[in-house]
Structures are given as structure tokens and as C-alpha cells.
C-alpha positions as CSV (number, residue, x, y, z in Angstrom):
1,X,68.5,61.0,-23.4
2,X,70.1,60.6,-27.0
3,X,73.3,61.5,-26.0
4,X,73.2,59.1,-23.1
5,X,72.2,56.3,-25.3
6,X,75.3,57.1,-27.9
7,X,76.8,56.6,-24.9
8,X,76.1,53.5,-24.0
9,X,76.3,51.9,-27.1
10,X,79.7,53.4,-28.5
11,X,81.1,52.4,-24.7
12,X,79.9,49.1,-25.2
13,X,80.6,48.5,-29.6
14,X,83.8,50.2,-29.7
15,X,83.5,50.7,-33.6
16,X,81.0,53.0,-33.1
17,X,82.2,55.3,-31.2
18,X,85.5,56.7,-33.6
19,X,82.7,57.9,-35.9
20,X,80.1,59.0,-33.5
21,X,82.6,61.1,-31.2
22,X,83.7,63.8,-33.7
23,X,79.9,63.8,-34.7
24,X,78.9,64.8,-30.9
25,X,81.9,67.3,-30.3
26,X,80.0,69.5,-32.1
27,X,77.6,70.0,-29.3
28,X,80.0,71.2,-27.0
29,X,79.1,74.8,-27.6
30,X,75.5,73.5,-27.3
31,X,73.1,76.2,-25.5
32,X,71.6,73.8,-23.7
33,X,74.2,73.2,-20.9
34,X,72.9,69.7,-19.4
35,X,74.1,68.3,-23.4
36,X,77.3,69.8,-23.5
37,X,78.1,68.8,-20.0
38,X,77.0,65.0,-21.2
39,X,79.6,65.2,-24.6
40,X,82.1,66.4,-22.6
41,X,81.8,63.6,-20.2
42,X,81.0,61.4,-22.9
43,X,84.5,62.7,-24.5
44,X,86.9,62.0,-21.0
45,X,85.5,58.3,-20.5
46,X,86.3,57.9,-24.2
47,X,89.8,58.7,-24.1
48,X,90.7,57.0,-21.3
49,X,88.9,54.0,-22.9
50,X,90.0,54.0,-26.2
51,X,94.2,55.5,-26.4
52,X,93.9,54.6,-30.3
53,X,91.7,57.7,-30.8
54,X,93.6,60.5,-27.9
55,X,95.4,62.2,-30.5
56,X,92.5,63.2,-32.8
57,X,89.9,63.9,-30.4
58,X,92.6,65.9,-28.3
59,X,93.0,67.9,-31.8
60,X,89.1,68.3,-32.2
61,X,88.5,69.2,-28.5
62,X,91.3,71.9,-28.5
63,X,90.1,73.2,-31.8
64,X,86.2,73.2,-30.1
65,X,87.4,75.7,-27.1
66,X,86.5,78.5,-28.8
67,X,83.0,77.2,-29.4
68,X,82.2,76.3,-25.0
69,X,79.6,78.6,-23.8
70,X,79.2,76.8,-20.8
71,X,82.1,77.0,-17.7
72,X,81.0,73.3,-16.3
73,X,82.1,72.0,-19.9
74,X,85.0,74.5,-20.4
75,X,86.0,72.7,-16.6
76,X,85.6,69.1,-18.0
77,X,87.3,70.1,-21.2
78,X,90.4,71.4,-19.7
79,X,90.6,68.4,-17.4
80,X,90.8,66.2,-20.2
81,X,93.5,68.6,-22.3
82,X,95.7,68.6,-19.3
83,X,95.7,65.0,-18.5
84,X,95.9,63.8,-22.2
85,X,98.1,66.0,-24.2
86,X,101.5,64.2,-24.6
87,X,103.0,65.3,-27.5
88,X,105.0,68.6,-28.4
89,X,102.4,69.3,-31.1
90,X,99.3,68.7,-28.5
91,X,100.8,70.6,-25.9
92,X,102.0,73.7,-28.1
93,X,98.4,73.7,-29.7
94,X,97.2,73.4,-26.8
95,X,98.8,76.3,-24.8
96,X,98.6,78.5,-28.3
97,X,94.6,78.2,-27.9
98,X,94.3,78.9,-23.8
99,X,96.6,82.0,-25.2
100,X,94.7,83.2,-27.6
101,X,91.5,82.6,-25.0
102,X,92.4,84.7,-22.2
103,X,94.2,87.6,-23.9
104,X,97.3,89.2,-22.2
105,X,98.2,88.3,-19.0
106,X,96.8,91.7,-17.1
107,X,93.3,91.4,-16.3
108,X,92.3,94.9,-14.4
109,X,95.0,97.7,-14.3
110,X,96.7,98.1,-10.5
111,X,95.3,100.6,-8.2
112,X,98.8,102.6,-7.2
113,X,97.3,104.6,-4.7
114,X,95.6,101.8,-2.6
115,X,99.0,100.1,-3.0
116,X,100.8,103.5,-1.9
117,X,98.6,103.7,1.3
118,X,99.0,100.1,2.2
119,X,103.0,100.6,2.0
120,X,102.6,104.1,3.9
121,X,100.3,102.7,6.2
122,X,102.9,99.7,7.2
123,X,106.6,102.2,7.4
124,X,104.6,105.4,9.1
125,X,105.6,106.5,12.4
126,X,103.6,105.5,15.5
127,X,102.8,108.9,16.2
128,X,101.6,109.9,13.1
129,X,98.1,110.4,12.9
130,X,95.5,109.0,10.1
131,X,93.6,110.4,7.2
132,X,89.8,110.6,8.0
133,X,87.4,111.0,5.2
134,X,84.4,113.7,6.7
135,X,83.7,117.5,7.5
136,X,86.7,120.1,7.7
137,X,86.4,122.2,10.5
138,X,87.6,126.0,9.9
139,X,89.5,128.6,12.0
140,X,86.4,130.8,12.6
141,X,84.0,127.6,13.4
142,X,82.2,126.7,10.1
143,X,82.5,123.9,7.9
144,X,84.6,124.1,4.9
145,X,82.2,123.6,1.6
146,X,83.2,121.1,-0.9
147,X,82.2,119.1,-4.3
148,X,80.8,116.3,-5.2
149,X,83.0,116.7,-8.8
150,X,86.3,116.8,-6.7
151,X,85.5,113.0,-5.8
152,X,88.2,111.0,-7.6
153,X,87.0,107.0,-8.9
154,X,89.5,104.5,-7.6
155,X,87.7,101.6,-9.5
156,X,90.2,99.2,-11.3
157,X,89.6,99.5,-14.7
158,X,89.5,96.2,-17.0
159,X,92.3,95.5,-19.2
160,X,92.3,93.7,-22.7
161,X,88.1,92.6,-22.4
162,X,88.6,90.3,-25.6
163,X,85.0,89.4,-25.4
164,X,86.3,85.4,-25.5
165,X,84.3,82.9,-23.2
166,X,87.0,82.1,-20.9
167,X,88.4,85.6,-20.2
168,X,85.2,86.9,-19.6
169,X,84.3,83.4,-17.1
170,X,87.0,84.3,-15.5
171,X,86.4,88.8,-15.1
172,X,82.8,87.8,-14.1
173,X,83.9,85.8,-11.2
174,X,84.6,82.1,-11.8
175,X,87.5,81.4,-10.0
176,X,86.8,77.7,-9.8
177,X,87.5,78.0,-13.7
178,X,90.7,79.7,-13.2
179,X,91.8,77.2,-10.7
180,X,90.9,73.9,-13.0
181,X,92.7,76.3,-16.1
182,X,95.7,76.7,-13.5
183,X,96.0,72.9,-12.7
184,X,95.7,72.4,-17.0
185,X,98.8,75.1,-17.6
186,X,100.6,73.3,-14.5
187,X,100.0,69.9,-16.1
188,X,101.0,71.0,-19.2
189,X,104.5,72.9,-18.5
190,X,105.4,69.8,-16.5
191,X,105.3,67.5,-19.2
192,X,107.0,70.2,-21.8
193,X,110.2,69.5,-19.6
194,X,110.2,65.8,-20.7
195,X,109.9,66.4,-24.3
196,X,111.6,67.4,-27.4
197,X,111.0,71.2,-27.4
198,X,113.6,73.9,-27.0
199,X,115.2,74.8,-23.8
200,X,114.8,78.3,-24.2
201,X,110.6,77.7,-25.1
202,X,110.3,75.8,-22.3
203,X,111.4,78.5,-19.8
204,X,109.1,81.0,-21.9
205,X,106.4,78.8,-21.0
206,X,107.2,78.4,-17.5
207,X,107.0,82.2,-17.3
208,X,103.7,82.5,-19.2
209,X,102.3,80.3,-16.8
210,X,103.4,82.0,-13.5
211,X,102.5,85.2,-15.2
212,X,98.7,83.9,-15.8
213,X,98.8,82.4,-12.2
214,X,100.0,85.1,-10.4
215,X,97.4,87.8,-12.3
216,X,94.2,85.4,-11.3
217,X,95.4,86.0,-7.8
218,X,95.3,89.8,-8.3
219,X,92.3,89.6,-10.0
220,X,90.3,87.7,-7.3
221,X,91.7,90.1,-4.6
222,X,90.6,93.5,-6.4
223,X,87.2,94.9,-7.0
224,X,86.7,94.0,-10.6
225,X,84.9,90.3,-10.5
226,X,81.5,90.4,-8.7
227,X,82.4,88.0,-6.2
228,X,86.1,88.0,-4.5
229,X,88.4,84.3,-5.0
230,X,87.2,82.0,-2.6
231,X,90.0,80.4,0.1
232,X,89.5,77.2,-1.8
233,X,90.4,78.0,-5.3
234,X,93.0,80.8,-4.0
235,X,95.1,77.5,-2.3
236,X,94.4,75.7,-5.4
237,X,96.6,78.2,-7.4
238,X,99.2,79.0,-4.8
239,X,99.8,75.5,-5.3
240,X,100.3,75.3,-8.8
241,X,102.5,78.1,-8.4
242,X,104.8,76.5,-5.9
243,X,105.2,73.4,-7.8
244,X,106.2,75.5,-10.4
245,X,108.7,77.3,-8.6
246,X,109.8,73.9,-6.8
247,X,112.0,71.0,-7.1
248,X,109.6,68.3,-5.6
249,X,109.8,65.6,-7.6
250,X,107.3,63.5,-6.2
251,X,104.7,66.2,-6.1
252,X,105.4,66.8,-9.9
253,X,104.9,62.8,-10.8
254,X,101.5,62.8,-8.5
255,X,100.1,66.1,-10.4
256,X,100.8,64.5,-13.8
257,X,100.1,60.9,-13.1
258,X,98.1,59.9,-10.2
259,X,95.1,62.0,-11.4
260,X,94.5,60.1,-14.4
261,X,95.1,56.8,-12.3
262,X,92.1,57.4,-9.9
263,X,90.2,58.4,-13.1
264,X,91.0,55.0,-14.1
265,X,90.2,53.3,-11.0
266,X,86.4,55.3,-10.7
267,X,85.4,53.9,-14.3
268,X,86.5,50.8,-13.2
269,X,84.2,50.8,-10.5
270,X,81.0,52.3,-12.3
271,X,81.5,49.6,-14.6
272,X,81.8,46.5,-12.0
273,X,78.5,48.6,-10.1
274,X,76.7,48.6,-13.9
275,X,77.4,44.7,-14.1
276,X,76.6,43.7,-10.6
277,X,73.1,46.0,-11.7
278,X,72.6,44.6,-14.6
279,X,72.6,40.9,-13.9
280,X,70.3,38.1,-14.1
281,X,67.5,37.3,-12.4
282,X,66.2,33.6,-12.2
283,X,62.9,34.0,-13.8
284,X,60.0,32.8,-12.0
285,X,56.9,33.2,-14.4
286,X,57.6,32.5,-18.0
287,X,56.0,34.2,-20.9
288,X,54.1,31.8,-22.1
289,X,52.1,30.8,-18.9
290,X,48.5,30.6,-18.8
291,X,46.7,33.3,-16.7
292,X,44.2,32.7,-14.6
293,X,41.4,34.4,-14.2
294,X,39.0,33.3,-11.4
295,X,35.9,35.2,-12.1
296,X,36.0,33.6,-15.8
297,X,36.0,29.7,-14.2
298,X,33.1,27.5,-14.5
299,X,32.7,25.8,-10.7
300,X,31.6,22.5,-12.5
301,X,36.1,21.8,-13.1
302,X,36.5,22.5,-9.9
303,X,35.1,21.5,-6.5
304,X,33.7,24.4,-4.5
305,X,36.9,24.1,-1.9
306,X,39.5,23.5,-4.8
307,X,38.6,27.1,-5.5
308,X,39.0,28.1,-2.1
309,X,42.1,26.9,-1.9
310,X,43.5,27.9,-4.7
311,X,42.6,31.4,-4.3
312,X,44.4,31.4,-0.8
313,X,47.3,30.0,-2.7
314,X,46.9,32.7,-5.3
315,X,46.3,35.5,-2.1
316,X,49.6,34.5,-0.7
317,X,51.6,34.6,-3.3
318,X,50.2,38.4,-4.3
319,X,51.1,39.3,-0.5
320,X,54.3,37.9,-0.6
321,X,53.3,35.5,2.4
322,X,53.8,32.3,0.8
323,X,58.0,33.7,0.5
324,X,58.2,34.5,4.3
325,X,56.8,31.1,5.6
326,X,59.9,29.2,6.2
327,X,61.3,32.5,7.8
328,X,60.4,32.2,11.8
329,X,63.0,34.3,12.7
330,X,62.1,36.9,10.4
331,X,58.5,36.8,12.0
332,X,59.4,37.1,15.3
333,X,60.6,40.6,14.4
334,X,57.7,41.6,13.0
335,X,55.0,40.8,16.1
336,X,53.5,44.2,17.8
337,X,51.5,43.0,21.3
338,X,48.2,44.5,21.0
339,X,46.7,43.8,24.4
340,X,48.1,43.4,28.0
341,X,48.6,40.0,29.6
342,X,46.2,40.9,32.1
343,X,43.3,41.6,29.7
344,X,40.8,39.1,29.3
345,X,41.7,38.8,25.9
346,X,45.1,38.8,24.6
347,X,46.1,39.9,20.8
348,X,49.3,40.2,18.5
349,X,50.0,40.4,15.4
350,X,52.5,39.8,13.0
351,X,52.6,43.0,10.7
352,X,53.7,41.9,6.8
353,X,54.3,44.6,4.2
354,X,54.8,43.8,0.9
355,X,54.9,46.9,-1.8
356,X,51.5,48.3,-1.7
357,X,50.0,45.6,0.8
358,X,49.9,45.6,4.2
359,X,48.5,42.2,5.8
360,X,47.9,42.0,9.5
361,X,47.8,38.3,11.1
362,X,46.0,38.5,14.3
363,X,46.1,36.2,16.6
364,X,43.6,36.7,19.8
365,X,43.5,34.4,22.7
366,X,40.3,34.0,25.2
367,X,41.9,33.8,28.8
368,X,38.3,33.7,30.9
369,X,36.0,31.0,30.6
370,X,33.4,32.8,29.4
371,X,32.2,32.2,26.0
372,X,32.5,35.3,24.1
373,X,29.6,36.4,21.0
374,X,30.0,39.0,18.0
375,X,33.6,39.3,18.7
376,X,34.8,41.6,16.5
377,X,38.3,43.6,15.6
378,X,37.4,47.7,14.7
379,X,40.2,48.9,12.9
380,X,41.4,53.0,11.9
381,X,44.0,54.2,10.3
382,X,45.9,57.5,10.1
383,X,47.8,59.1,6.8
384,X,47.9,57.3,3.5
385,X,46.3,53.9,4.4
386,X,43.2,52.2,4.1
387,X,41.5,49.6,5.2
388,X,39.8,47.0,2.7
389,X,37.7,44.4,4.7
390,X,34.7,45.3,7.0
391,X,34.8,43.8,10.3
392,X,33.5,40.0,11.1
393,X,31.9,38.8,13.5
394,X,33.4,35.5,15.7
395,X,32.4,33.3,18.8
396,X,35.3,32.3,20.6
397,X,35.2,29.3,23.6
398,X,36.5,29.7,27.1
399,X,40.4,29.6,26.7
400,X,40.5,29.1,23.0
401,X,42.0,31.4,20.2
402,X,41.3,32.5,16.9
403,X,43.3,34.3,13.8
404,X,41.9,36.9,11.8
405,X,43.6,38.2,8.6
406,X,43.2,42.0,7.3
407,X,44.2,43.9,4.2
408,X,45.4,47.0,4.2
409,X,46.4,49.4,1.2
410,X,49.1,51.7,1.4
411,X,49.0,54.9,-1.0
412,X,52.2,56.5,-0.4
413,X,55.8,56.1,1.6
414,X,54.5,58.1,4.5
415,X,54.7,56.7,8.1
416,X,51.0,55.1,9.1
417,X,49.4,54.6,12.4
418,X,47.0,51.4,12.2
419,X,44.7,52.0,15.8
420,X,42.2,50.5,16.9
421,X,39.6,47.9,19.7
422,X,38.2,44.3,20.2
423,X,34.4,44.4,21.1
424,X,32.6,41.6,22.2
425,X,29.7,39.9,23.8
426,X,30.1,37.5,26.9
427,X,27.2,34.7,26.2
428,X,24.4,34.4,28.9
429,X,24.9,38.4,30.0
430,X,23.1,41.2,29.4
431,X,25.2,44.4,29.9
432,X,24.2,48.2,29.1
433,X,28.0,48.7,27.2
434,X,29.4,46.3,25.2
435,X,33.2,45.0,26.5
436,X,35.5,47.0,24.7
437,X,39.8,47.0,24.5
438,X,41.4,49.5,23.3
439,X,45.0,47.9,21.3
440,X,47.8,49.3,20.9
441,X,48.8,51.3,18.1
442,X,51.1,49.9,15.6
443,X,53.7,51.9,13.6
444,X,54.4,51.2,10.2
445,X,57.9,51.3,9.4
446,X,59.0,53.7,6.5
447,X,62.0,50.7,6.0
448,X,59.4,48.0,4.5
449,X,58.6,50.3,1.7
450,X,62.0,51.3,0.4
451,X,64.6,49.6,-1.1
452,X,68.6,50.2,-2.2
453,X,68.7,51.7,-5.5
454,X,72.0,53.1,-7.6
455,X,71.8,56.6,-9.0
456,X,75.0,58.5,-11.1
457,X,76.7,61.1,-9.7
458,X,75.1,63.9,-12.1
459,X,71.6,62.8,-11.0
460,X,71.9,62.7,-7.2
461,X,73.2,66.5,-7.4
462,X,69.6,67.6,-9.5
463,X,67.9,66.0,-7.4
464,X,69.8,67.5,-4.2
465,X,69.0,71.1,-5.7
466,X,65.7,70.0,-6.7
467,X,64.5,68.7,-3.8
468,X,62.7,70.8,-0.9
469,X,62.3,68.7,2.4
470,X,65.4,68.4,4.4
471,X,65.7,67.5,7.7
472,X,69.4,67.8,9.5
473,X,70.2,65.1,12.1
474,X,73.3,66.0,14.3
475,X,75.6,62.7,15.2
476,X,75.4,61.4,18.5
477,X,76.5,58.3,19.0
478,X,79.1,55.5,21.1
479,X,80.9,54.3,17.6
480,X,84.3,55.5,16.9
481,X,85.0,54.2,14.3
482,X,83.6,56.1,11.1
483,X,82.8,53.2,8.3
484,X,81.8,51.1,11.3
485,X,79.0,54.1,12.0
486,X,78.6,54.6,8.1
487,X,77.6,50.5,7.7
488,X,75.2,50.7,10.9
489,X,73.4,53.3,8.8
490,X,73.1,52.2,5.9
491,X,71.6,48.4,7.1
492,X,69.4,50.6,9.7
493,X,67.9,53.1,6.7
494,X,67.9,50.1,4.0
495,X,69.9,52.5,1.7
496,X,72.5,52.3,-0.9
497,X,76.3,53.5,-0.4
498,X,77.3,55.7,-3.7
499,X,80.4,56.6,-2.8
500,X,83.4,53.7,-4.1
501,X,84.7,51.3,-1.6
502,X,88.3,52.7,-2.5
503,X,87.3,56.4,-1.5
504,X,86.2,55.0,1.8
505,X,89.1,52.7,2.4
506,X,92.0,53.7,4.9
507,X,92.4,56.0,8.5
508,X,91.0,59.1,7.7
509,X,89.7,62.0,10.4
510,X,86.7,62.7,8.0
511,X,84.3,60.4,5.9
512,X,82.0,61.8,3.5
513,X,79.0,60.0,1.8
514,X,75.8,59.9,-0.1
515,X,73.2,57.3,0.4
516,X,70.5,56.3,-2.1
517,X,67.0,54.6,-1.6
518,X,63.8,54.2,-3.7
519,X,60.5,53.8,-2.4
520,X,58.1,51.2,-4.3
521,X,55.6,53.9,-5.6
522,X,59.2,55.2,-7.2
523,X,59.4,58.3,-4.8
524,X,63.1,59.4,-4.3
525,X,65.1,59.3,-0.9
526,X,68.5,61.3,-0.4
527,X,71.2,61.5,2.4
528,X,74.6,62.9,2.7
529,X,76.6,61.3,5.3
530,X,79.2,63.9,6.6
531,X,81.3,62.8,9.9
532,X,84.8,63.7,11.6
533,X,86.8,62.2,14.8
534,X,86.5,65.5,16.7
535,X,87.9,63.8,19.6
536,X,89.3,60.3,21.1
537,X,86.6,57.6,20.3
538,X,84.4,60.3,19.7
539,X,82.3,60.5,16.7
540,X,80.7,64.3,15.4
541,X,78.9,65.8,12.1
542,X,75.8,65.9,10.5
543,X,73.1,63.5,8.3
544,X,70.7,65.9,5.8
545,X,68.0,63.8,4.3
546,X,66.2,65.2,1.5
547,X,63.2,64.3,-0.5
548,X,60.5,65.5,-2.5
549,X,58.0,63.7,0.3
550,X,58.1,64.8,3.6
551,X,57.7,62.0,5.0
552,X,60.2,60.4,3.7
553,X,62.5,63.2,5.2
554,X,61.1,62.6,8.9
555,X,60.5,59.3,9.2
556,X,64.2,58.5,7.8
557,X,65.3,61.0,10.1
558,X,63.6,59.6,13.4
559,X,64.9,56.5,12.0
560,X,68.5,57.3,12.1
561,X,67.9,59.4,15.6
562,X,66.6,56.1,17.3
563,X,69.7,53.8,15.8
564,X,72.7,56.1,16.3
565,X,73.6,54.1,19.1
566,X,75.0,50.8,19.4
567,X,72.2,48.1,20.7
């Protein structure tokens, strides 16, 4: 939290931040990874901000590799070396340290027989039969007797183990370190072409490079890391290596320049989402006003209905029903039928939910002409929601109505049933059961209690790992067009798009997206939006919801089943 608010403030006072920075880059070799990994992102928004101060961070930050105990930050810290070191001196420091980091080039010695058997294997005649591994036969019928000593080791020994961070990230495994070290070296020779430094250094560099390149390929195909290269980072570094060895010159200007562009553009964005956040808000109750407290009133200031009155006014306004007057339309959407037209006694309601209040408007009409006695509305609930009024008793006339209001208290973001009947009396009968109709039940909508909220990057991926309810909803659907689908979504779950316009922009086969909501008891609600064209006008993929309720993760869920479709 301190180093988020250093943040803040030196991003915001620029004079700040040249004597804060070089205070912070000390933490990068932090044990405690989550503060390292916020100085080091701290340290790339800061040079991109402020070019004044590049060349003496990028001195501090090269100097501080040595320090990095943690491979996000070591990841973060390259990124920024690669994109930002422009001079001879920054990028001859810089490659002298990644040197002196990962040793010699030769990480694990070659196996020569496996490579002799893979050669022998590929020229050997068709006829030629294999070598089996297992019992030996003899002449007179019994097995030939062998020992366990004559078994030769073929494991790859490690070369050079230095014991530095980086060479040892990259023996135990972490190729997605070697690839983000790979793009760095890439970056790095490239722009050593364009400046001042001797020919003949240039092409030793050029060499070094594919040298390293080429031995974290070995390395991630033999049996020395734990885990074998994954298909991702292994294209990553063929890559480098053929821009390398190629002439492209539009490849080379995207690798060195378009990077830090999009950097440039994503700040740019965070910080128009930060302002649009962060304004305003026309305020509505000042300070200063008096409060009114109604069980502390004397009724000899105020008539007996001037209370009344104004404790409706006061009601309302707590509901949020005095805001939703002038909105008919609004209304209309919200009326559940309770009763059939055939019934002698018809009933809807017009369900409002406001934060931790739900308020019921009933309106029941008498279609016999019968007076009805002790008419009365019996109310249950299922899941987290309570009723707060007993039941009243009414007389209602041949063919007239009557509307009843009833409070209802919601305790968490779960989906609630609200069930119940209508008993009554008819006037001038005597029956051995009272008139009874059952209503229909009415489903409170998960929507009503959350609300778009905005969330950083860092954050929604704890809180994807942290989370346990998930539910998977596969995409079935008439759109065909993906942001088309992506905005139905989002208005039908009443969540927030995280993911910039500009990533979402253009024809592309694939979308990706994450979506983020918050309920109003402040419970969390997460979903990643992952969709492809797999085939004309036809829309396929997945939507995982997680959350730490699970409710949350089924109701959004049968929420996004039952809108998939165009209306």
C-alpha cells in the first residue's frame, strides 16, 4: 500500500518522483515479491513518463540486476532495459551485466550418444533391425546374468552453475524468462547497429546473442530443467533468432519501436479510465445540513399528519422510490403478475430494489361483487431475505382495488424467491376454509444488486487465483459479430469492460475479455470473455465466471445462458 501511494503521488507531483525512484529501486531485490513487482512497475510507467530521468534510472536498474530474486520482476526489469537503453554506454552496460548473469553460453553438456542414435537411427538400412533393452537369450536356453553396475547414466550434466539468479531461473525451468531475456538481447543488438560502436563489436554481439538463443533452445529440449520449453516461448525465441539472421526491415523497426508505442497508448488509457473514475459528483446533501431525527420531535411543531407525511417523504427517499417516479417506462419492466385473470382476485406488483431494500408495490383488484373481510397478503421467502412487516388485514368492495406496500431486507447478492397467497373472507358467508390464492413466485434478479466497477490488471489476476466458484458457460448464440456479442453481455450482466477500446478495435477471428462488477454488500464478481468465428456467421468459445459467492457464479451464469440470443 506504501508503495502504491509513492506512486500515485510522484505520477501526479513530478518533483517528487526523481528523489523517491532511486530510493524505491532498492526494493527490487525485496523478498517479498508482490513489492518488487510494484517498484518495478512503478519504475517502467516512470520512464516512459518522465525521458529527463531514463538515463539514470536505466543506470540504477542495470546496476540492481544482480540484486532481483524474483523472475516476475527480473521479466519487468528486462522489458524496460530493452526498450529504453539508447546509448552505446547503456547498451554495453547493459549487455556486460546479462553477461556476467548467465555465465557462458553452454548451459548442460550435449548427450553424443543420444545424438549418435538419432543420426543412426535416420541413415540405417530398412532391413536392419533395432536395439531392444531386456533379457539375452543363450545358446543352451537360459538367460544371460547381468549387473546393475554395468548401467551407464546418460543424464546431461550442468555446465558453469554460477549460482546467479538468472542462470539458475533459467536451469530450473523458466523459459518464459529466457524468452522476455531473448526479446531484451534482440532489442538490444538491433539498436547497436544504429550507433557509434565498432563494426567488428557489433558482429561479436550479434554472435553472443545467437549463441545464447540457440543454447536456451537446447536447454529446453534436454532433460536438465524440470519442466521441458513450452511451444509458446520456444516460437518466441525462434523468432528472435530469425530476425537476427534476417533482412526484414519492417519487422526490425516494429520489435524496436512499436512496443514501446502500445506501452504508450495503455497508460494513456488507464489514465483517461482514472479521470473519467475520479470525477465529480453533484452533491446532493451538504455537510452542514440538519439531521432529522423523528423519534426526538415533539408532535406539538407538527400536526399529527405533517409527520405522516413527512416520514413517507423521508421512506421514499431511503428506498430510492421518490428517484424512480417519473420513470414509467422503467416500471413497466419491473411488474411480476401474481394471479391469473380468471381469479377472483387479481394482483401485481412492481418489484423495486434499491441496495439492501427490496419494496414490493402490490396492487390487488376485486373482480366479484362480493365484499371481501380480513383480506390479507402471506408472504415467504427463500435464501438471504427477510421479511420486515407482519401481514394487515383489509376490506376491499365489490370491484374495487387496493395497494399494499412491503419491505423486504436483503442480506447478501444471492438470487431470492419471494412466494407466497392472498386469504380472505367473503362478507355474509360462513365457510369451513378460508379462500385462499396461491401467487406466483417472483425472482429477484442478481442484476439489481450489482453494479460496474473498474479494477487494475494485477488485482483481477489475485482475485482469479483466489477465487473458488467458477461456472463455465459454453457460447451459443445467433450474433456474428464478436464486439456486437461482447456489448450484449456486458448491458445484460451490468458489468464493466477492462480490456481498452483500442485492443478491441478492428476484424479479428478471436476477442478476448475480462468483465468486472461489484455487488453493494462489496462482494466481488469476475468473468473472462473468450470467443472465436469458428465458422461463417457463426459465433463459438467460452464465458468462466468466478466469485468468492456462489451465487454470484450461478445466477450470473443463468443470466448470460438466458441472453445469449438475440430478442
Amino acid at each position: 500500500m506504501l508503495i502504491e501511494a509513492i506512486h500515485s503521488c510522484s505520477i501526479k507531483y513530478p518533483d517528487i518522483a526523481n528523489s523517491t525512484i532511486h530510493l524505491l529501486m532498492d526494493f527490487l531485490g525485496d523478498p517479498n515479491a508482490q513489492s518488487a513487482v510494484d517498484v518495478s512497475l512503478f519504475i517502467r510507467e516512470v520512464v516512459q513518463i518522465y525521458p529527463e530521468m531514463r538515463e539514470t534510472i536505466l543506470r540504477k536498474l542495470i546496476e540492481s540486476l544482480y540484486q532481483i530474486t524474483s523472475s516476475k520482476v527480473y521479466r519487468s526489469a528486462l522489458w524496460i532495459v530493452g526498450e529504453y537503453a539508447e546509448s552505446p554506454n547503456d547498451i554495453e552496460l547493459a549487455f556486460s551485466t546479462m553477461k556476467d548473469s548467465l555465465g557462458e553460453p553452454r548451459f548442460a553438456e550435449l548427450d553424443a550418444e543420444e545424438d549418435s542414435k538419432e543420426t543412426n537411427a535416420l541413415v540405417s538400412p530398412v532391413g536392419q533391425s533395432e536395439r531392444r533393452d531386456g533379457p539375452v537369450i543363450l545358446a543352451d536356453g537360459t538367460y544371460k546374468t547381468s549387473s546393475a553396475l554395468e548401467t551407464k547414466s546418460t543424464a546431461p550434466k550442468i555446465v558453469g552453475q554460477t549460482g546467479t539468479n538468472l542462470r539458475s531461473f533459467i536451469l530450473g525451468g523458466d523459459f518464459f524468462l529466457a524468452s522476455v531475456l531473448a526479446t531484451t538481447m534482440t532489442k538490444l543488438v538491433l539498436k547497436a547497429q544504429n550507433t557509434a560502436l565498432d563494426e567488428s563489436h557489433k558482429q561479436t554481439l550479434h554472435a553472443l546473442v545467437l549463441l545464447y538463443l540457440t543454447s536456451f533452445l537446447r536447454l529446453g529440449k534436454s532433460k536438465v530443467p524440470r519442466t521441458p520449453i513450452d511451444d509458446d516461448s520456444y516460437e518466441r525465441i525462434c523468432l528472435c533468432i530469425r530476425i537476427l539472421t534476417g533482412n526484414d526491415k519492417l519487422t526490425r523497426e516494429i520489435t524496436v519501436r512499436e512496443c514501446r508505442q502500445s506501452f504508450a497508448t495503455m497508460l494513456k488509457q488507464q489514465q483517461n479510465k482514472q479521470n473519467k473514475s475520479n470525477e465529480v459528483f453533484d452533491v446532493i446533501v451538504q455537510v452542514d445540513d440538519l439531521i432529522k431525527i423523528s423519534q426526538l420531535r415533539s408532535g406539538r411543531s407538527y400536526g399529527g399528519n405533517d409527520i405522516e407525511d413527512e416520514d413517507e417523504l423521508e421512506l421514499e427517499k431511503a428506498t430510492g422510490l421518490s428517484e424512480r417516479k417519473q420513470d414509467l417506462s422503467g416500471k413497466l419492466h419491473r411488474i411480476v403478475q401474481l394471479t391469473g385473470f380468471s381469479d377472483p382476485l387479481y394482483a401485481e406488483a412492481i418489484v423495486n430494489v434499491h441496495q439492501y431494500d427490496i419494496v414490493l408495490d402490490v396492487v390487488i383488484i376485486n373482480q366479484t361483487s362480493d365484499t371481501l373481510q380480513n383480506l390479507s397478503i402471506e408472504l415467504a421467502t427463500q435464501g438471504d431475505l427477510k421479511l420486515c412487516e407482519r401481514p394487515q388485514s383489509y376490506t376491499l368492495g365489490p370491484f374495487g382495488q387496493i395497494e399494499i406496500k412491503s419491505n423486504i431486507k436483503v442480506s447478501s447478492t444471492e438470487t431470492g424467491i419471494i412466494f407466497g397467497s392472498i386469504v380472505y373472507d367473503v362478507a355474509g358467508v360462513v365457510t369451513e376454509v378460508r379462500p385462499c390464492i396461491v401467487l406466483n413466485e417472483i425472482h429477484i434478479d442478481i442484476i439489481e444488486m450489482i453494479s460496474p466497477a473498474l479494477c487494475d490488471d494485477t488485482s483481477f489476476r489475485n482475485m482469479w487465483a483466489e477465487f473458488e466458484w467458477e461456472n463455465k458457460v459454453a457460447v451459443n448464440t445467433n450474433f456474428s459479430d464478436l464486439s456486437e456479442f461482447l456489448d450484449h453481455i456486458i448491458k445484460a450482466t451490468n458489468m464493466a469492460c477492462l480490456a481498452p477500446p483500442s485492443s478491441l478495435e478492428g476484424d479479428c477471428g478471436f476477442l478476448a475479455a475480462n468483465l468486472y462488477a461489484k455487488s453493494v454488500f462489496g462482494e466481488d464478481a469476475l468473468a473472462n470473455v473468450s470467443i472465436e468465428k469458428v465458422a461463417e456467421n457463426k459465433i463459438g468459445g467460452f464465458i468462466r465466471i468466478r466469485s468468492k459467492i456462489q451465487g454470484i457464479a450461478l445466477s450470473l451464469g443463468e443470466k448470460i445462458t438466458q441472453n445469449q440470443k438475440k430478442q
